[in-house]
N, CA, C and O of each residue as an XYZ file, in Angstrom:
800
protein
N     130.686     66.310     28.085
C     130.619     65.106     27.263
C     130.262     65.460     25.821
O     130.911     64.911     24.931
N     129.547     66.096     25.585
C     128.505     66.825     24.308
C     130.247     67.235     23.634
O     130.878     66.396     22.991
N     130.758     68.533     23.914
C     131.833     69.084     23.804
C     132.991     67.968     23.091
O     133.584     67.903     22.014
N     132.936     67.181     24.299
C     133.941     65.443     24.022
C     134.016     65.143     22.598
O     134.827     65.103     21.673
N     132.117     64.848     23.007
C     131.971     64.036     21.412
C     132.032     64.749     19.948
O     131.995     64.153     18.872
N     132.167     66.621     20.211
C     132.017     67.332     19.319
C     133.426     66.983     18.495
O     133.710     66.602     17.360
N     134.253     67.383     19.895
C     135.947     67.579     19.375
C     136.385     65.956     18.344
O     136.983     65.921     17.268
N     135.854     64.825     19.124
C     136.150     63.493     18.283
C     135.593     63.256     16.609
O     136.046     62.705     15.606
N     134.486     63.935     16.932
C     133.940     64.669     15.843
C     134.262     64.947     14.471
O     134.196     64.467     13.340
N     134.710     66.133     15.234
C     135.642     66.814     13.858
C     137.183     66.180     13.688
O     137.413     65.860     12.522
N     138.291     65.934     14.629
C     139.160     65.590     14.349
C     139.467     64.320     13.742
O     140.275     63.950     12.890
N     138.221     63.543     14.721
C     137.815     61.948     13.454
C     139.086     61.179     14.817
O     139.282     59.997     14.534
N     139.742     61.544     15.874
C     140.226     60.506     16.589
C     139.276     59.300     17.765
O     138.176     59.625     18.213
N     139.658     58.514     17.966
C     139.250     57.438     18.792
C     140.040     57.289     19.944
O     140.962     56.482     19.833
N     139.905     57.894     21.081
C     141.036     58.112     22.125
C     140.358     56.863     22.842
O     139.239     56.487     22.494
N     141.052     56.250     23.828
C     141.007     54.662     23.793
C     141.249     54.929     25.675
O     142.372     55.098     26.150
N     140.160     54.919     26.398
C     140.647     54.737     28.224
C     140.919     53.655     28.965
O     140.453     52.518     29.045
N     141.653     54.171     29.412
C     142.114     52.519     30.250
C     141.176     52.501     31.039
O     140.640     51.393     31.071
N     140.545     53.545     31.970
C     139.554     53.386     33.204
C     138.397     53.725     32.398
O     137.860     53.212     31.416
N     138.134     54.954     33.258
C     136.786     55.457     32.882
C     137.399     56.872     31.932
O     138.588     57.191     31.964
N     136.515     57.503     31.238
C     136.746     58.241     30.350
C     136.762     59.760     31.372
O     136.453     59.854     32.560
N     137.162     60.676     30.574
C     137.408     61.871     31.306
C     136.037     62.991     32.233
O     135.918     63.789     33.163
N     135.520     62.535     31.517
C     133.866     63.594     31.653
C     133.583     62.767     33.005
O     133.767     63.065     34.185
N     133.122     61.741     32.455
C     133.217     61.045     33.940
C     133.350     61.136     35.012
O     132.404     61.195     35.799
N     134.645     61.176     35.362
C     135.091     62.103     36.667
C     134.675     63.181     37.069
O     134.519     63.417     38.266
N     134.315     64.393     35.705
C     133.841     65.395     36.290
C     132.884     65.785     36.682
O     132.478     66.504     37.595
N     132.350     64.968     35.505
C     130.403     64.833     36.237
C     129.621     64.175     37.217
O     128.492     64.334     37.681
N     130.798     63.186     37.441
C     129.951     62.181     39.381
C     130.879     62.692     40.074
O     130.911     62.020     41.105
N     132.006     63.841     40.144
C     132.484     63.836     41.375
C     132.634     65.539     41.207
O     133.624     66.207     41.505
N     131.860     65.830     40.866
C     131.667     67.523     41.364
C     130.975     67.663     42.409
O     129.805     67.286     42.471
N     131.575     68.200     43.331
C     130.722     69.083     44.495
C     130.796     67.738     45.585
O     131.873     67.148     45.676
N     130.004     67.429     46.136
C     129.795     66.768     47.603
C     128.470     65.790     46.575
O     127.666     65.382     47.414
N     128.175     65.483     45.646
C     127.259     64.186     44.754
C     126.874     63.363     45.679
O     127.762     62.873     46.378
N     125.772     63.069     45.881
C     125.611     61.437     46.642
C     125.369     60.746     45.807
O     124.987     61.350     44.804
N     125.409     59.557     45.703
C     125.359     58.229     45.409
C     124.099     58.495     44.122
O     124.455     58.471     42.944
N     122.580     58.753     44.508
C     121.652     58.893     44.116
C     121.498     59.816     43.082
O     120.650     59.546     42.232
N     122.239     61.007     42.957
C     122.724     62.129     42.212
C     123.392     61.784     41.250
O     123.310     62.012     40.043
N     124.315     61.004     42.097
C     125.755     60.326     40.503
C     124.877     59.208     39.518
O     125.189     59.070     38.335
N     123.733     58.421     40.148
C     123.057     57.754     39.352
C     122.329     58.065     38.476
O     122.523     57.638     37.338
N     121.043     59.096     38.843
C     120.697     59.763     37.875
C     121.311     60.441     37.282
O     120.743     60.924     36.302
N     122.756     60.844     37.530
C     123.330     61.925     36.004
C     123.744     60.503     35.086
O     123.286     60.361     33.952
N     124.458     59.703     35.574
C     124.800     58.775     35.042
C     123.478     57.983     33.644
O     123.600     57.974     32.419
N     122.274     57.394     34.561
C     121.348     56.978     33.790
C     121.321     58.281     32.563
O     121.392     57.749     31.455
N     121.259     59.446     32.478
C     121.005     60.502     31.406
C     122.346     60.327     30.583
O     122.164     60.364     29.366
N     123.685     60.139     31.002
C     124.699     59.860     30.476
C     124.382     58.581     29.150
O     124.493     58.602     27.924
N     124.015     57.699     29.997
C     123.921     56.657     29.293
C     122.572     56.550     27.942
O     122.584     55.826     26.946
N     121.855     57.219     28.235
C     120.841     57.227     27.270
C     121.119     58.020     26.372
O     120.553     57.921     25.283
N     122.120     59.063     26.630
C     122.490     59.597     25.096
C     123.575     59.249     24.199
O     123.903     59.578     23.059
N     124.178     58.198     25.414
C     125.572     57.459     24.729
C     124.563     55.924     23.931
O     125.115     55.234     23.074
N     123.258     55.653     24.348
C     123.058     54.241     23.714
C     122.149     55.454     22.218
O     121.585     54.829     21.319
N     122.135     56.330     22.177
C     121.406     57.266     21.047
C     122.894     57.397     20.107
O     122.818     57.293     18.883
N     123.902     57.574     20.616
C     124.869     58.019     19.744
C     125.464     56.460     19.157
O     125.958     56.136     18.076
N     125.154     55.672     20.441
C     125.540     54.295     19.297
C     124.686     53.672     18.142
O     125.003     52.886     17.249
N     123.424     54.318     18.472
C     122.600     53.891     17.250
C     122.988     54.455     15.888
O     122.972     53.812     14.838
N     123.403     55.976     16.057
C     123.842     56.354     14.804
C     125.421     56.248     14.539
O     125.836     56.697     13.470
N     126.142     55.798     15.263
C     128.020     55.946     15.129
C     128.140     54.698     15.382
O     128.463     54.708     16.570
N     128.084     53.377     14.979
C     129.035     51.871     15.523
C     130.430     52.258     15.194
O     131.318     51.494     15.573
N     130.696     53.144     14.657
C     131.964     52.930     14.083
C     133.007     53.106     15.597
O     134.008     52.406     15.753
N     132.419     54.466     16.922
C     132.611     54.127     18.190
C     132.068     53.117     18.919
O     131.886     53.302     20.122
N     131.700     51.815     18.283
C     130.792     51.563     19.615
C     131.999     51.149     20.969
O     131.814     51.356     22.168
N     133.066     50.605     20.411
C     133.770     50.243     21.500
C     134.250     51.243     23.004
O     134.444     50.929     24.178
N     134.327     52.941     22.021
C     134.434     54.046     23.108
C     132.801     54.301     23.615
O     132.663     54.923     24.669
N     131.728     53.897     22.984
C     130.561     53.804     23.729
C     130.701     53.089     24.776
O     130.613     53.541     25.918
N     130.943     51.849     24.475
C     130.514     50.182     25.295
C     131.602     51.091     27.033
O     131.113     51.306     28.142
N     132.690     51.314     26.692
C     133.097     51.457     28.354
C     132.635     52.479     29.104
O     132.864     52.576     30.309
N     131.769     53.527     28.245
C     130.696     54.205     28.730
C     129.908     53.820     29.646
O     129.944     54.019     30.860
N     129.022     53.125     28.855
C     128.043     52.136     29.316
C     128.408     51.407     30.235
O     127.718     51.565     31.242
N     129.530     50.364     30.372
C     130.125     49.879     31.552
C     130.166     50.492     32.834
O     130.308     49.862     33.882
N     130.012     52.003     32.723
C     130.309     52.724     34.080
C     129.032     51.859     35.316
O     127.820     51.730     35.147
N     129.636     51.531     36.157
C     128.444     51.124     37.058
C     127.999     51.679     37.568
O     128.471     52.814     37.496
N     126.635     51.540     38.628
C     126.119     52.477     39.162
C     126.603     52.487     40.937
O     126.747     51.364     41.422
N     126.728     53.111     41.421
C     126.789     52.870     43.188
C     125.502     52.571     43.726
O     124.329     52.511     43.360
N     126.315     52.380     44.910
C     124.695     51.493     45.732
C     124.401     52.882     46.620
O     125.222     53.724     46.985
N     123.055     52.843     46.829
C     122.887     54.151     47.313
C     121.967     53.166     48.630
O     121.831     51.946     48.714
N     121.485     54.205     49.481
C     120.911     53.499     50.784
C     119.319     54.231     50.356
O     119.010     55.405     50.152
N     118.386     52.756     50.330
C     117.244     53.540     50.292
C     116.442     53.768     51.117
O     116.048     52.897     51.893
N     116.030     54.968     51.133
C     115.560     55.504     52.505
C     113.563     55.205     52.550
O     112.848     55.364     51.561
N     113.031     54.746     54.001
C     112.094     54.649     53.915
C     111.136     55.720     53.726
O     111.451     56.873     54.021
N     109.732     55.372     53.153
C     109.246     56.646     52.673
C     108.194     57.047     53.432
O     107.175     56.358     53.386
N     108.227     58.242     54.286
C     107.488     58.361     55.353
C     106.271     59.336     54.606
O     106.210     60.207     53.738
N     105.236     58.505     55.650
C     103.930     59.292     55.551
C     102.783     59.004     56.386
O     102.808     57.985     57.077
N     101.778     59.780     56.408
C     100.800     59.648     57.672
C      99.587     58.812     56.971
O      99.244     58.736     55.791
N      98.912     58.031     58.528
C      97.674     56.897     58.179
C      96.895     58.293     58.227
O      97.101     59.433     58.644
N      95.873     57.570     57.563
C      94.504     58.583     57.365
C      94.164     59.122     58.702
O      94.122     60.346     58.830
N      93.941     58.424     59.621
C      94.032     59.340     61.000
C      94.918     60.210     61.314
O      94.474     61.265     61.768
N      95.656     60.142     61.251
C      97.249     60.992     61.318
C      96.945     62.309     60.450
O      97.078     63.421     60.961
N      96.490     62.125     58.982
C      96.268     63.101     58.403
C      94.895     63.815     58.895
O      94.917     65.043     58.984
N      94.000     63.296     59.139
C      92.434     63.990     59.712
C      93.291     64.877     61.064
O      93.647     66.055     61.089
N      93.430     63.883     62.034
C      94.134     64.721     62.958
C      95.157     66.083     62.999
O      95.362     66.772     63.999
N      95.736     66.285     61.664
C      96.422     67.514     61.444
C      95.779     68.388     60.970
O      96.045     69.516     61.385
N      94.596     68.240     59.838
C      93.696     69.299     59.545
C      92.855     69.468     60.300
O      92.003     70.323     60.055
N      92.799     68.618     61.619
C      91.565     69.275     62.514
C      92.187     69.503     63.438
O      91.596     69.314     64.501
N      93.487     69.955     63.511
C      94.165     70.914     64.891
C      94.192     72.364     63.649
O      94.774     73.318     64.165
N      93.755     72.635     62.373
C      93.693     73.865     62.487
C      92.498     74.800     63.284
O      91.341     74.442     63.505
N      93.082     76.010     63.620
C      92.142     76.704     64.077
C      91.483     77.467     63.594
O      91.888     78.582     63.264
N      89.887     76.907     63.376
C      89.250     77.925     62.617
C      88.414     79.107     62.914
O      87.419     79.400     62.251
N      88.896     79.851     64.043
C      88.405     81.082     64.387
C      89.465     81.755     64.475
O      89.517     82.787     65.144
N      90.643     81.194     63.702
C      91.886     82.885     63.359
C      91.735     83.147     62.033
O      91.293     82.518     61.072
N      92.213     84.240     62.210
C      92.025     84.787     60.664
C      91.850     84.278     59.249
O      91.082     84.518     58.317
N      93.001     83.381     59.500
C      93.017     82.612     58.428
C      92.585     81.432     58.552
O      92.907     80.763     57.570
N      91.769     80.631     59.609
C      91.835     79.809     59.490
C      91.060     78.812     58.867
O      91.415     77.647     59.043
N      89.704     79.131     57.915
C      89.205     78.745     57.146
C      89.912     78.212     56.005
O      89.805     77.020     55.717
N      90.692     79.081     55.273
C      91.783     79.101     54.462
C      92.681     77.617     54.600
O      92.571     76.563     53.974
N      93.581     78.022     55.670
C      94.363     76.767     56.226
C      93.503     75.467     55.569
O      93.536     74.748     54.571
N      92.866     75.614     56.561
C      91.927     74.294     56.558
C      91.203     74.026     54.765
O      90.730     73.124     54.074
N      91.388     74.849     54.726
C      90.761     74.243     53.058
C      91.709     73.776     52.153
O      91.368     72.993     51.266
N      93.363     74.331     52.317
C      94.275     74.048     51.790
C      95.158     72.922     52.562
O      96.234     72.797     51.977
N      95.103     72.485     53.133
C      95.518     71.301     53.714
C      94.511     69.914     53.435
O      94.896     68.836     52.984
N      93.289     70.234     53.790
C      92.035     69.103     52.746
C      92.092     69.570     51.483
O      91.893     68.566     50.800
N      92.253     70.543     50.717
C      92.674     70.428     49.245
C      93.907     69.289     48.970
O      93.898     68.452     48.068
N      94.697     69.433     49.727
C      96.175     68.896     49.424
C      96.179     67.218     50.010
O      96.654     66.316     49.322
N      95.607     66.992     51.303
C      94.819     65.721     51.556
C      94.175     64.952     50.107
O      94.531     64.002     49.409
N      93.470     65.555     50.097
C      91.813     64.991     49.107
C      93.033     64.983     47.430
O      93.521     63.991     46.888
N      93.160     66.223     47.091
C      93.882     65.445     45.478
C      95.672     65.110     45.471
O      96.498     65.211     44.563
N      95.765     64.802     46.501
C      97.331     64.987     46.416
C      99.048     65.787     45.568
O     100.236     65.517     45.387
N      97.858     67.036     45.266
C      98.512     67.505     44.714
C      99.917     68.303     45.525
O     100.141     68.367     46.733
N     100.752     68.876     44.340
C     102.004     69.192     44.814
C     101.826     70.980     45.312
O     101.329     71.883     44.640
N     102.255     71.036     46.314
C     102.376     72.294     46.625
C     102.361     73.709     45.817
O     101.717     74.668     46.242
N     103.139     73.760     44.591
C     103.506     74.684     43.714
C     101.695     74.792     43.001
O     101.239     75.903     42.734
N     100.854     73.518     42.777
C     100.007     73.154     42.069
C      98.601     73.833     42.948
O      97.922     74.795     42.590
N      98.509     73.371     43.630
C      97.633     74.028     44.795
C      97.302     75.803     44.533
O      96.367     76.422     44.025
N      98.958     76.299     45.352
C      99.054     77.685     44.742
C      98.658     78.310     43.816
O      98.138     79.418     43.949
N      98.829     77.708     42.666
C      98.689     78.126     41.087
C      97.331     78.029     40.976
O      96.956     78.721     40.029
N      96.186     77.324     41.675
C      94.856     77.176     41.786
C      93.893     78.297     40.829
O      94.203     79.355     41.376
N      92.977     78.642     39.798
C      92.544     79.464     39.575
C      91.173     78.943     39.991
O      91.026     77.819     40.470
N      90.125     79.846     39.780
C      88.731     79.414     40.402
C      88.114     78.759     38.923
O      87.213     77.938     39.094
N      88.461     79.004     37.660
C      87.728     78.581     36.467
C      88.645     76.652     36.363
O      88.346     75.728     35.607
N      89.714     76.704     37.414
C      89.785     75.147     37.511
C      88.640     74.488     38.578
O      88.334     73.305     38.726
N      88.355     75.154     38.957
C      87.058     74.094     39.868
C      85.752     73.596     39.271
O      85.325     74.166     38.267
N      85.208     72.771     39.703
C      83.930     72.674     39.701
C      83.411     71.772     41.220
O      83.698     70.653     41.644
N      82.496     72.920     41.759
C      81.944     72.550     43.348
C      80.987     71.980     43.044
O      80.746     71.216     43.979
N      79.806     71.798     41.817
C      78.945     71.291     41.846
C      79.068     69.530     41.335
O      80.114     69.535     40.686
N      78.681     68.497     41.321
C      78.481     67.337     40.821
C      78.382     67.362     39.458
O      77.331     67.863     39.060
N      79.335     66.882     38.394
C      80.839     65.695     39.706
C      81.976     66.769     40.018
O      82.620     67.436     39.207
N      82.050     66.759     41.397
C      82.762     68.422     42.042
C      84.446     67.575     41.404
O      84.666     66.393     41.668
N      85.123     68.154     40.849
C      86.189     68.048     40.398
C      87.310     69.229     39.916
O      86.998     70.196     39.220
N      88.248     69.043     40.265
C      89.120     70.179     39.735
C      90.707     69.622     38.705
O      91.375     68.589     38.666
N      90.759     70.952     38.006
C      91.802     70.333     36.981
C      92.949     70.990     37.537
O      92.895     72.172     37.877
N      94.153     70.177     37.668
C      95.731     70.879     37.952
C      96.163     70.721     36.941
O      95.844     69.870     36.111
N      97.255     71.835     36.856
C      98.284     71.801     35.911
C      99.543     71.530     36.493
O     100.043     72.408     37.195
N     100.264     70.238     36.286
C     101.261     69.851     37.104
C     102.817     69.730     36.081
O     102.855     69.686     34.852
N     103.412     69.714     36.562
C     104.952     69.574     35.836
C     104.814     69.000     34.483
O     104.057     68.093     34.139
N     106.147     70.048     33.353
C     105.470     69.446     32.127
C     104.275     70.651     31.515
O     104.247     70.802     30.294
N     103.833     71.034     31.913
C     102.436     71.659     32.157
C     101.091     70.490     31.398
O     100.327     70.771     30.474
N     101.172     69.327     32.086
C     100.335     68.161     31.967
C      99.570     68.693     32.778
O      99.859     69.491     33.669
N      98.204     68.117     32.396
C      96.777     68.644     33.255
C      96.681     67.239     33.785
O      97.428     66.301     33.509
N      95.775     67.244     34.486
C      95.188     66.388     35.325
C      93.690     66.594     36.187
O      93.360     67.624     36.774
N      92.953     65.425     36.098
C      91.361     65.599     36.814
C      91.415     64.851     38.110
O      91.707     63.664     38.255
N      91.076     65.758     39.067
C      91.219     64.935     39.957
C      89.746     65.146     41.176
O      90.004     66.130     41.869
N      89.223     64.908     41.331
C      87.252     64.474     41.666
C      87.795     65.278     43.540
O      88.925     65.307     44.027
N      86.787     65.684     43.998
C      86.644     66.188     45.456
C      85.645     65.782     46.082
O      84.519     65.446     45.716
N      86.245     65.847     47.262
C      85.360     65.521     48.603
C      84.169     66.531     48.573
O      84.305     67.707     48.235
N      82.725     65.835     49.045
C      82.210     67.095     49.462
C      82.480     68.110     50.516
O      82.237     69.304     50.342
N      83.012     67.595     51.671
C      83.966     68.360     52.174
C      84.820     69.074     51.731
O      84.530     70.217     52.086
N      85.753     69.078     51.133
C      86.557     69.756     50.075
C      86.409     71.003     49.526
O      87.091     72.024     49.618
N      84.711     70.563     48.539
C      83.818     71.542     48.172
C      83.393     72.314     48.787
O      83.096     73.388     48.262
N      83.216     72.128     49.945
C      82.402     73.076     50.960
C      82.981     74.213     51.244
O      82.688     75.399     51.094
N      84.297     73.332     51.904
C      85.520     74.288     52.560
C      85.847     74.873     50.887
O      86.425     75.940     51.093
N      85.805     74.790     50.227
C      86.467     75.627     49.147
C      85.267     76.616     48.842
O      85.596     77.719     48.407
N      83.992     76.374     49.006
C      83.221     77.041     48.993
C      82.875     78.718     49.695
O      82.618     79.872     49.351
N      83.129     77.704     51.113
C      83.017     78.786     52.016
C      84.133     79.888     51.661
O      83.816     81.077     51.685
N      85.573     79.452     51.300
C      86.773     80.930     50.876
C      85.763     81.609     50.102
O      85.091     82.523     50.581
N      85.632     81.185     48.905
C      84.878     81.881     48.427
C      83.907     82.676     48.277
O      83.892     83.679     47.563
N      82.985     82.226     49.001
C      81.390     82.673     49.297
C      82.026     84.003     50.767
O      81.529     85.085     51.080
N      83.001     83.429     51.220
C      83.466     84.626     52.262
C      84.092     86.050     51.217
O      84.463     87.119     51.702
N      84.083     85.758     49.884
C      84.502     87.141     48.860
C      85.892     87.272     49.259
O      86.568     87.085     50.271
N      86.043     87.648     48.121
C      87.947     87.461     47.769
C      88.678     88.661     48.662
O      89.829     88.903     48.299
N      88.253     89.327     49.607
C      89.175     90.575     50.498
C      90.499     89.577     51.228
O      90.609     88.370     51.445
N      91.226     90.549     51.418
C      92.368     90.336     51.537
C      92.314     89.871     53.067
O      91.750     90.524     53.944
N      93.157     88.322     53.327
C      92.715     87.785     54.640
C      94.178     88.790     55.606
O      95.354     89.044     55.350
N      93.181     89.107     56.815
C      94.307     89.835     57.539
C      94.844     88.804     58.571
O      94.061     88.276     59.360
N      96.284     88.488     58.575
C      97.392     87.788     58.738
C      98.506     88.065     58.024
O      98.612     88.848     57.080
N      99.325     87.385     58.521
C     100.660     87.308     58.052
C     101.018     87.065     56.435
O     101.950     87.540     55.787
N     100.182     86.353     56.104
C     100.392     85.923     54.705
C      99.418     86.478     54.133
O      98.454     85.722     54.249
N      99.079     87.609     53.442
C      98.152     88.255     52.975
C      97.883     87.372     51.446
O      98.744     87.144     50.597
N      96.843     87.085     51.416
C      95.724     86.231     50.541
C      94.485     86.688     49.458
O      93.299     86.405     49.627
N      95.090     87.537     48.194
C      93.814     88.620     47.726
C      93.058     87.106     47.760
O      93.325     86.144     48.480
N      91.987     87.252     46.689
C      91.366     86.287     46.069
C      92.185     85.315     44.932
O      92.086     85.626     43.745
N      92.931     84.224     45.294
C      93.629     83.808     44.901
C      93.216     82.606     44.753
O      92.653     82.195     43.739
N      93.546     81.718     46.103
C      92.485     80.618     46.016
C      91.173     80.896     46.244
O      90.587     80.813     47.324
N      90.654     81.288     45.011
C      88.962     81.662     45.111
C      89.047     80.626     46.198
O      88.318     80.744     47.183
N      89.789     79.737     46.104
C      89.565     78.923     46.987
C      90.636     79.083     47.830
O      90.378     79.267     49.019
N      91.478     79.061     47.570
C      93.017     79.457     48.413
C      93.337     80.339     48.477
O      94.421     80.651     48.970
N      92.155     81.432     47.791
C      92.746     82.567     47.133
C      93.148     82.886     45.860
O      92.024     83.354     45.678
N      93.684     83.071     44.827
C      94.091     82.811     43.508
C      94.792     83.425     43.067
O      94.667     83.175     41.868
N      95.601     84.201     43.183
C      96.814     84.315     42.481
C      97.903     84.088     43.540
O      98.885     84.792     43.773
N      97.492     82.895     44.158
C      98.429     82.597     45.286
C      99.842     82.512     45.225
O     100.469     82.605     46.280
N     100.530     82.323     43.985
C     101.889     82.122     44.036
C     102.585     84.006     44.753
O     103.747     84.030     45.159
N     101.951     85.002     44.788
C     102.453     86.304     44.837
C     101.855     86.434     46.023
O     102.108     87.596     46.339
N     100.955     85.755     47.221
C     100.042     85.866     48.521
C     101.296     85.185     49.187
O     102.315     85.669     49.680
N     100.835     83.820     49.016
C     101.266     82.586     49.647
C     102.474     81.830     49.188
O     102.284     81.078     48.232
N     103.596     81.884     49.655
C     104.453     81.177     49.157
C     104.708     79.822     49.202
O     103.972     79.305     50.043
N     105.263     79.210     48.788
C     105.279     77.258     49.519
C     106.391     77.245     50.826
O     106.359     76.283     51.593
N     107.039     77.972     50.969
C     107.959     77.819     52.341
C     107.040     78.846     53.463
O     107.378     79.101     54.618
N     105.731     79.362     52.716
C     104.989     79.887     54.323
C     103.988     79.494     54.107
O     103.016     80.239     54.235
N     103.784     77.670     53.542
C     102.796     76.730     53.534
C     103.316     76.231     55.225
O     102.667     76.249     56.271
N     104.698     75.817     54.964
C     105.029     75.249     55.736
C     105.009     75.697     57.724
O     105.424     75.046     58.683
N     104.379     76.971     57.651
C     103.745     77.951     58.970
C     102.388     77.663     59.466
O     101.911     77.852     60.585
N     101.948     77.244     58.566
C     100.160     76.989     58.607
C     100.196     76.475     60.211
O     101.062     75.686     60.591
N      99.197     76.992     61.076
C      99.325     76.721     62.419
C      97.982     76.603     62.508
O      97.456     76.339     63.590
């Protein structure tokens, strides 16, 4: 599209579509797109076509059938998730007399308690905590936006105990230096997020 608008650009023509314009096609119907995919490229489509009409009226009419493109109906899917029992009940089937299983359990009530995103967790350093009152820890989440987000004393504890157990390398499968002082901490190179998904 960028390209499109370069070439109209310079040559100074106004090519005029009967349907939809050419880019169009190529950009909602590449690959296997769902519905939801073609919308959001679309919504980004459109916000740089209502930017280019602010500075060009002289297109607005090859804008306006831009803009006309509609959106499809997509099916929205319900959004599943567990009642607070549901969630207690999964961090207390870890087992905490395997190797790791202090660990587990602190990173699953880490991820409980601030709802943070997986990648965020990982990235954990120990100078983001504070265990003492008001026990709180800072993430750095997408964007690299920070965020405060307050802990359980539970939380604290279990994050405590990784710690206070000294940063040696947990023997298991997923080897863990001191990463999340609490999880270990330089967890992204220990722990990966697809062998979050093993935690037993």
């Amino acid at each position: 599209m960028v390209l499109h608008a370069q070439v109209c650009g310079r040559v100074g023509s106004r090519p005029v579509y009967s349907e939809k314009p050419p880019f169009a096609t190529e950009a909602f119907s590449f690959g296997s797109n769902s519905a939801v995919t073609r919308n959001c490229r679309l919504a980004a489509v459109r916000s740089f076509v209502q930017h280019l009409l602010r500075q060009d009226v002289t297109r607005s009419g090859q804008y306006s059938r831009i803009l006309a493109i509609r959106t499809k109906r997509a099916t929205r899917r319900i959004v599943t998730y567990l009642e607070p029992e549901q969630a207690r009940a999964v961090i207390a089937a870890i087992n905490l007399h395997s190797p790791c299983g202090d660990r587990d359990h602190a990173l699953l009530l880490f991820l409980y308690n601030t709802g943070a995103r997986i990648s965020e967790a990982l990235s954990l350093r120990a100078c983001d905590l504070r265990l003492d009152r008001p026990r709180e820890v800072r993430l750095l989440g997408k964007g690299r936006k920070e965020r405060i987000c307050p802990l359980w004393p539970e939380t604290a504890s279990a994050l405590r105990r990784i710690i206070r157990a000294g940063r040696n390398e947990c023997q298991c499968r997923h080897k863990i230096p001191a990463v999340l002082p609490t999880l270990p901490i330089r967890a992204a190179a220990c722990l990966g997020g697809d062998a979050v998904g093993t935690l037993q």
